[in-house]
C-alpha positions in Angstrom: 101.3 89.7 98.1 98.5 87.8 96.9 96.1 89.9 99.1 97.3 93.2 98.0 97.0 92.0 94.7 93.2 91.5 94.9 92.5 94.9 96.5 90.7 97.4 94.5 90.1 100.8 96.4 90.8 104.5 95.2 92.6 104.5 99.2 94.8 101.8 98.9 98.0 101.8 95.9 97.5 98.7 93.7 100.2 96.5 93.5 101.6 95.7 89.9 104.7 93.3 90.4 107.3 91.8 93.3 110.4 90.4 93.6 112.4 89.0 95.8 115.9 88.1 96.4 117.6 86.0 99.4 118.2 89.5 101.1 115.4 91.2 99.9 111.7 91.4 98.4 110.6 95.0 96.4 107.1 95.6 95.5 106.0 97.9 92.8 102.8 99.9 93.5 100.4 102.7 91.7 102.3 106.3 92.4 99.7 107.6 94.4 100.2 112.0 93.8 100.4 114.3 96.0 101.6 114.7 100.0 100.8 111.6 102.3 98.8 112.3 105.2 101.9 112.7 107.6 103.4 116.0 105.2 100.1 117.4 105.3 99.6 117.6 109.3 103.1 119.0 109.8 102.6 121.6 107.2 99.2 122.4 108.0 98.7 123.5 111.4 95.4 123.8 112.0 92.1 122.1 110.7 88.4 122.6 110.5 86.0 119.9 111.6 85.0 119.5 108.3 88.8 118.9 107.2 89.3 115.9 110.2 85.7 114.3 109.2 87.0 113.9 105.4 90.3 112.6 106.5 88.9 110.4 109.2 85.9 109.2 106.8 88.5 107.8 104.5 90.5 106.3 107.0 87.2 104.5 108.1 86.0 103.5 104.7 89.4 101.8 103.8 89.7 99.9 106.9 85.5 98.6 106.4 86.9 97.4 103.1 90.2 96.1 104.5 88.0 93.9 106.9 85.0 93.2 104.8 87.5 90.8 103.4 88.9 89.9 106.1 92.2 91.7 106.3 93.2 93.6 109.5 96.0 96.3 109.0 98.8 96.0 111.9 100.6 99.2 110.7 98.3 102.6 110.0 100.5 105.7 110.3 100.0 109.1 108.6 103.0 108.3 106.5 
């Protein structure tokens, strides 16, 4: 938590609070609006090359942030 804590980045939802129990531990995070990449692709069936450079160039410039501090991401999915 203390890592997500310290991350500032329009790309990634800043955490605000956790809390855990013996069977569980909920983070709170910014609402970030709109549809996550996942509802986007099934809705939208086709895409320019200008459309997959955007969404790839942000993918790439949150994970050279993620591992300019040393962070690696185990989980990336659309969702």
């Amino acid at each position: 938590m203390d890592i997500l804590s310290h991350l500032y980045d329009s790309n990634i939802p800043r955490l605000h609070d956790a809390y855990e129990t013996d069977k569980m531990l909920a983070i709170v995070l910014d609402n970030i609006p709109g549809n996550n990449l996942l509802d986007n692709l099934l809705y939208r069936r086709t895409y320019t090359e200008h459309d997959v450079s955007l969404i790839i160039r942000n993918l790439v410039d949150t994970l050279k942030h993620l591992h300019s501090r040393n962070i690696a991401h185990l989980d990336i999915k659309p969702d």
